[in-house]
C-alpha positions in Angstrom: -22.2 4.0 -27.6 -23.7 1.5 -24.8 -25.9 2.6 -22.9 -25.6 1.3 -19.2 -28.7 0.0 -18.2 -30.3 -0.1 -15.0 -28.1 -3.3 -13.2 -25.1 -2.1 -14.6 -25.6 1.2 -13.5 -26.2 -0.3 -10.2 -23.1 -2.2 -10.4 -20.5 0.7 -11.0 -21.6 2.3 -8.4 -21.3 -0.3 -5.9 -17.0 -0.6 -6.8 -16.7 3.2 -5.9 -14.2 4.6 -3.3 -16.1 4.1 0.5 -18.5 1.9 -0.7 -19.6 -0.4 1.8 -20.5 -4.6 0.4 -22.1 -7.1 2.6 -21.4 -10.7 1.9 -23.4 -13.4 2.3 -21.8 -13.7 6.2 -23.8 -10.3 6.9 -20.1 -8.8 7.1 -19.5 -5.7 5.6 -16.1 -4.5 3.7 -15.5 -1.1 2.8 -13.8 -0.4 -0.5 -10.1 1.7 -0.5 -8.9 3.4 -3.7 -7.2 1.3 -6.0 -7.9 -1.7 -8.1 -6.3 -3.9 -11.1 -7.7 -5.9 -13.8 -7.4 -9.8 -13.3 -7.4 -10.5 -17.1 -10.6 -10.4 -18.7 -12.2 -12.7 -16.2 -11.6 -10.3 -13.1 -11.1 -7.2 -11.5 -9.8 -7.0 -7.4 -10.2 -4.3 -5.2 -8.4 -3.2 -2.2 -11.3 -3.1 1.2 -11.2 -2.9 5.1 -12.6 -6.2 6.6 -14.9 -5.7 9.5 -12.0 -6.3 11.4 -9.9 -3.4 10.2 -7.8 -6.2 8.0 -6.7 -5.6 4.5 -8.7 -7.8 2.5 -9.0 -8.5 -1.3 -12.2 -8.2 -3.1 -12.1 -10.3 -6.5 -15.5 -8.6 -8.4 -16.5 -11.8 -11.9 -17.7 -9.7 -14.8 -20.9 -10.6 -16.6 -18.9 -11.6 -20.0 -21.3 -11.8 -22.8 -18.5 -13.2 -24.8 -19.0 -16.8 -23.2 -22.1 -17.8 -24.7 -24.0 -21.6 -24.1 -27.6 -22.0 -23.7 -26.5 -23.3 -20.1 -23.6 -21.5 -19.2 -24.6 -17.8 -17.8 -21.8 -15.4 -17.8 -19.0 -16.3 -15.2 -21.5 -17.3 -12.7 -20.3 -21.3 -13.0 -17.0 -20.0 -12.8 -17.5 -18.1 -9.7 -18.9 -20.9 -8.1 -15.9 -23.7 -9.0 -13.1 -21.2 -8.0 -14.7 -20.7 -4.8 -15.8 -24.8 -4.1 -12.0 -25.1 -5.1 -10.4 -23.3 -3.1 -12.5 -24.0 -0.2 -11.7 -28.1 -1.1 -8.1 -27.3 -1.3 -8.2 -25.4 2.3 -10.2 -28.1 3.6 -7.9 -30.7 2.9 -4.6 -28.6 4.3 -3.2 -26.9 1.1 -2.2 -23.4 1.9 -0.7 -22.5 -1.3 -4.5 -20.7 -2.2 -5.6 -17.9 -0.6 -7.8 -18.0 2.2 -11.6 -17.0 1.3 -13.4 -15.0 3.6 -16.6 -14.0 2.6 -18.8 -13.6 -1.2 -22.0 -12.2 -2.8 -25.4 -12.9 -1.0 -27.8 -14.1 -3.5 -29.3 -10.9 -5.2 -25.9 -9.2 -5.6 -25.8 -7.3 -9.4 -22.5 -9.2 -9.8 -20.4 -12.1 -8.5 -17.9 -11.2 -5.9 -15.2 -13.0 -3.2 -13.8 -11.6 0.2 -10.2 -13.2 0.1 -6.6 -13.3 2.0 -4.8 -9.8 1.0 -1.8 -11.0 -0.2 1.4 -8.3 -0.7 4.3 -8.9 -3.1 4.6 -9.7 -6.7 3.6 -12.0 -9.5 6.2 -14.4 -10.9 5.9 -11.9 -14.1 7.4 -9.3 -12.0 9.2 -11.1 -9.7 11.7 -12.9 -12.1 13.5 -9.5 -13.2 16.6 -9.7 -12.2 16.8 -12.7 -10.1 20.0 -15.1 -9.6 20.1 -19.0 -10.8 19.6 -20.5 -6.9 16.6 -17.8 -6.4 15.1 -18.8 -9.1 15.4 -22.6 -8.7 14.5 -22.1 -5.1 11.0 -20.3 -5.9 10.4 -22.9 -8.9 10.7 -25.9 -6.4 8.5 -24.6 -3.9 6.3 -23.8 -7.0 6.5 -27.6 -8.2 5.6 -28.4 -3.9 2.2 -26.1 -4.1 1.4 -27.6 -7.6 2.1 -31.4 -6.0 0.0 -30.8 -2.8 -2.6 -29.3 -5.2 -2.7 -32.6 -7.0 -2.7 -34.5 -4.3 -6.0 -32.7 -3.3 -7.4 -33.9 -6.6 -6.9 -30.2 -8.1 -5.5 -29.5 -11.5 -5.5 -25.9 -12.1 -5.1 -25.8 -15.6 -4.5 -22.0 -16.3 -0.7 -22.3 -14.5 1.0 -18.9 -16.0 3.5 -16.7 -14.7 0.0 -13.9 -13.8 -1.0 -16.7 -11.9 1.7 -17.3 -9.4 2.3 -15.2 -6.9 5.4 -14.6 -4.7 4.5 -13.3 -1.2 6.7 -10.2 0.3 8.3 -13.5 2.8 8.9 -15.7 -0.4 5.8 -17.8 -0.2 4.3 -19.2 -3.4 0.3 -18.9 -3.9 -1.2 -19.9 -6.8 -3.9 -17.7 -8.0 -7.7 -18.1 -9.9 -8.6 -21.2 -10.2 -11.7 -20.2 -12.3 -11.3 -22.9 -15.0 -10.0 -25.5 -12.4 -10.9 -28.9 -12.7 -11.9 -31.1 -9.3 -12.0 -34.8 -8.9 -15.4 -36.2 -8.9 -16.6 -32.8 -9.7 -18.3 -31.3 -13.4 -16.1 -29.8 -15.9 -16.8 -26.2 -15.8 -14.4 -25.2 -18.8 -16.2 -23.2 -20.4 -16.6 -23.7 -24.9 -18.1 -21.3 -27.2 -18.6 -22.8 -30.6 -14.8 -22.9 -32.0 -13.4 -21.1 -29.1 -11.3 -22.5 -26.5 -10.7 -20.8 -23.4 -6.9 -20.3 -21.9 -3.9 -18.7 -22.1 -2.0 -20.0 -25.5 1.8 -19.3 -24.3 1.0 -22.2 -21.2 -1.8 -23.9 -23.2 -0.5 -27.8 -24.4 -1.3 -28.5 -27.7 -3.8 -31.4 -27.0 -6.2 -28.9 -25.3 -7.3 -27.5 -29.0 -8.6 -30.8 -29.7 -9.5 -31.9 -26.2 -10.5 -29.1 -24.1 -12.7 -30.9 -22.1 -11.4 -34.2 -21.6 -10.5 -35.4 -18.4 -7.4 -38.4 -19.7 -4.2 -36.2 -19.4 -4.9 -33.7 -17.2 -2.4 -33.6 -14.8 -0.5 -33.3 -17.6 -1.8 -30.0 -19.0 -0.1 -28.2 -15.6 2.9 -30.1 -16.1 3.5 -28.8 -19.4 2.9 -25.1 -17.9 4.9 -25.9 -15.5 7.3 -26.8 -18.3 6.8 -23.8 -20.1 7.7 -21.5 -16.7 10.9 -23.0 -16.4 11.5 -22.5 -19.7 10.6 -19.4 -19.2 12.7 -18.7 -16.1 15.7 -20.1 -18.0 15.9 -18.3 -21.5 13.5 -15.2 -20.1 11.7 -15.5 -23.4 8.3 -17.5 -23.5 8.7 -21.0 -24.8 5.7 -20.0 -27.1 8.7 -18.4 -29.3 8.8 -21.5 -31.0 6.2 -22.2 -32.4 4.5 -18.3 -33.1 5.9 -18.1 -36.5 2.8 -16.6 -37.5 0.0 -14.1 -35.5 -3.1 -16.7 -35.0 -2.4 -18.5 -31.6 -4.4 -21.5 -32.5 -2.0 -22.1 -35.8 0.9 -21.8 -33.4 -0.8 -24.6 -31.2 -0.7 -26.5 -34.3 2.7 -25.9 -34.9 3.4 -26.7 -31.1 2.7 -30.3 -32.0 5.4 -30.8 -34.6 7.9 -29.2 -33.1 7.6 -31.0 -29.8 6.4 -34.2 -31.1 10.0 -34.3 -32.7 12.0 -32.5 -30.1 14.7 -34.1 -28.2 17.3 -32.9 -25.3 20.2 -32.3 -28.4 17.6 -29.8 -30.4 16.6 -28.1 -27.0 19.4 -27.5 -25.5 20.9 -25.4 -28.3 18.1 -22.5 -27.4 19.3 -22.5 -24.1 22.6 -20.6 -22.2 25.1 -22.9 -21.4 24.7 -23.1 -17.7 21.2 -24.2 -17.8 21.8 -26.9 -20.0 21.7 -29.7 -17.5 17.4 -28.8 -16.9 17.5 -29.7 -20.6 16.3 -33.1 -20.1 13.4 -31.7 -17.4 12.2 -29.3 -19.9 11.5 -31.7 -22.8 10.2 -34.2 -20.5 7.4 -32.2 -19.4 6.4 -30.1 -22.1 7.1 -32.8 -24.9 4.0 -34.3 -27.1 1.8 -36.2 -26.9 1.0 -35.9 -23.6 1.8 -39.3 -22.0 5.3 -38.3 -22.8 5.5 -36.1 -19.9 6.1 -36.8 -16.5 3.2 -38.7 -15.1 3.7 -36.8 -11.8 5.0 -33.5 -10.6 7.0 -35.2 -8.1 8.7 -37.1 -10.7 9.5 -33.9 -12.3 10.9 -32.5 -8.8 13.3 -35.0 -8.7 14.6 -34.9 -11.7 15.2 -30.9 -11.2 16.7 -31.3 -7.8 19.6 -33.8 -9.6 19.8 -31.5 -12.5 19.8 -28.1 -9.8 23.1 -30.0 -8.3 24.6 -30.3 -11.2 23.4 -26.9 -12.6 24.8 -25.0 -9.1 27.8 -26.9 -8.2 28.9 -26.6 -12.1 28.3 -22.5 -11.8 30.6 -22.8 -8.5 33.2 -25.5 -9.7 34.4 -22.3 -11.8 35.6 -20.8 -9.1 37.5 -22.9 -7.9 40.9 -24.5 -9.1 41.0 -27.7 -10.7 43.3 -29.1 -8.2 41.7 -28.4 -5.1 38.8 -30.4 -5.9 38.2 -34.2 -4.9 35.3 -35.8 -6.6 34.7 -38.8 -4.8 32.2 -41.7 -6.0 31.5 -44.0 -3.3 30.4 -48.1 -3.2 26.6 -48.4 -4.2 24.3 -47.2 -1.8 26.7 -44.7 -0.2 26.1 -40.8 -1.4 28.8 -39.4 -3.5 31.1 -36.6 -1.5 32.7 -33.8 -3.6 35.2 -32.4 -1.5 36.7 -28.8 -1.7 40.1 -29.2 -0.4 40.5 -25.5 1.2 39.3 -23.7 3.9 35.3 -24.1 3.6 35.0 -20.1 4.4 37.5 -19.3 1.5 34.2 -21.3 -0.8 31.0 -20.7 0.0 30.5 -23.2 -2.2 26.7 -24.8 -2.6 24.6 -22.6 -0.5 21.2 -23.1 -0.5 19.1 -25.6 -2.6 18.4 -27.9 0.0 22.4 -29.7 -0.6 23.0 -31.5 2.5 27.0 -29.9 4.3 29.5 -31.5 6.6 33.2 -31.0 7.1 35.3 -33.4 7.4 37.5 -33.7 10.8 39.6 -36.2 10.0 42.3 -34.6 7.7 44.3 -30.8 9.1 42.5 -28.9 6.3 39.3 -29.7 7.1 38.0 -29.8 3.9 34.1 -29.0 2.3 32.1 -32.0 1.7 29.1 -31.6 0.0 26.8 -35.0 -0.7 25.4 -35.0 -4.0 22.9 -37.4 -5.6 24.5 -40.4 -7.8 23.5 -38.7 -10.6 24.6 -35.2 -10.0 28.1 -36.8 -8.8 28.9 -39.1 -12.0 28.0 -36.0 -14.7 30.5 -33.4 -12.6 32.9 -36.3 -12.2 32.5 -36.5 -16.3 33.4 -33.0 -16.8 
């Protein structure tokens, strides 16, 4: 039995139903019904701002389990999520959530006022979703996760719980507790063997390496590997390499098996319409690490030529063989493929950002959709 002593006591009674918090602004939020656990880092609750606006409460647990001499509880976390995302705001990326308000010094535990956001994380979201929604959402993901960069931001703790899709498709990425910040400290937090993180996204080199700083932009690229993986065969990409219950033997085993894997050996665990991302999913979750895409723009464009190729494959079924013209123009011109009906009989290419024109010169009309080099020479291969 644990006895609650007199802070914690304090503590659970502050999170009840109508209690009112004051933040270190002097404005107070009153607490609805209704809360979830964030992990074991985290718990949110629903409040009233002070001016009547849904706002989110994130409440830090004291966790005895992270134990240094100079490391108290999640306090340092606390305070490098919230420097984060106030750097990221600060320097124009919207794709965190806007902080409002947190604990005045004195509080019995750490807390953060923060933009209400409504709709569902990726974990949710994905059920049920169609190829082009789901390339869509992950290439506005890979935009947040660039501009994040670009701040000087690696998240480092990139899973599916972390992303959230807003109710008008927006992408926010969520708790960026164990964040790292250019020309800031390393606030990952070690206890004796332990490494802190979440083993299905984790990269291998982080068992021996948790704290360096070489390769970390790397370390959210292969996350971001692992979602799309993810996204594609709807089983974790941690399946292959949890041949046994211990996680950190599995990150052991993560380093064989991708310090040998090649497209040929991935693409057999894959459905055969997704086997044109092949090549983007081994490139970025591949080891060791300066394997991977030095960038996440890199790894954008390589998934928008692969996307072309994945989408207009999926809709080249429909279509007969003779009706389509796939033309390959001189260097420098963009390939046409041309759908030689009615452009309303073929929807053909919708969405994904592919670039559509109609030709008026012959009496058909026909569907001309520009295609990278790339995306044009494998169709024209088929």
């Amino acid at each position: 039995i644990h006895l609650l002593n007199s802070q914690e006591t304090r503590a659970s009674r502050l999170w009840l139903p109508g209690a009112v918090i004051t933040g270190a602004s002097g404005k107070q939020y009153v607490l609805r019904d209704g809360f979830h656990s964030a992990g074991t880092q985290a718990d949110f609750y629903e409040a009233q701002g002070p001016g009547g606006e849904r706002t989110a409460i994130k409440v830090f647990r004291r966790a005895a389990s992270l134990q240094r001499n100079d490391f108290d509880g999640n306090d340092f976390l606390f305070y490098n999520e919230i420097a984060t995302m106030e750097t990221l705001r600060n320097r124009g990326v919207l794709s965190a959530p806007r902080i409002y308000d947190h604990y005045p010094d004195g509080a019995p535990q750490p807390w953060v006022a923060m933009e209400y956001l409504e709709g569902q994380t990726l974990r949710h979201w994905m059920a049920g979703k169609s190829v082009s929604e789901r390339m869509r959402m992950f290439s506005s993901l890979l935009r947040a996760v660039q501009a994040m960069h670009e701040a000087g931001v690696v998240h480092r703790e990139l899973k599916p719980a972390n992303i959230f899709i807003t109710s008008s498709g927006e992408v926010k990425i969520l708790d960026f507790a164990f964040s790292f910040a250019q020309s800031g400290y390393d606030w990952m937090p070690i206890a004796g063997v332990q490494i802190y993180g979440s083993p299905a996204y984790m990269p291998a080199e982080h068992l021996d390496h948790s704290h360096s700083q070489k390769y970390l932009v790397q370390k959210d690229i292969y996350a971001l590997g692992a979602i799309l993986y993810e996204l594609v065969r709807d089983q974790q990409l941690w399946s292959l390499f949890m041949a046994e219950s211990l996680p950190w033997r599995a990150l052991i085993n993560q380093k064989i098996i991708l310090g040998e894997m090649t497209p040929e050996r991935m693409k057999t665990s894959l459905p055969v319409l997704w086997r044109h991302l092949t090549k983007v999913i081994v490139r970025a979750v591949q080891y060791p690490p300066e394997k991977r895409y030095e960038t996440v723009r890199q790894m954008a464009a390589d998934l928008k030529s692969a996307t072309q190729t994945l989408v207009a494959r999926s809709e080249l079924r429909k279509i007969p063989r003779q009706d389509r013209v796939l033309s390959i123009g001189p260097e420098g011109k963009d390939p046409v493929l041309s759908i030689e009906q009615e452009p309303r009989k073929h929807p053909v290419f919708a969405g994904l950002g592919l670039a559509r024109s109609e030709s008026r010169t012959g009496p058909e009309r026909p569907d001309r959709v520009m295609l990278t080099r790339d995306a044009a020479e494998r169709l024209a291969a088929e």
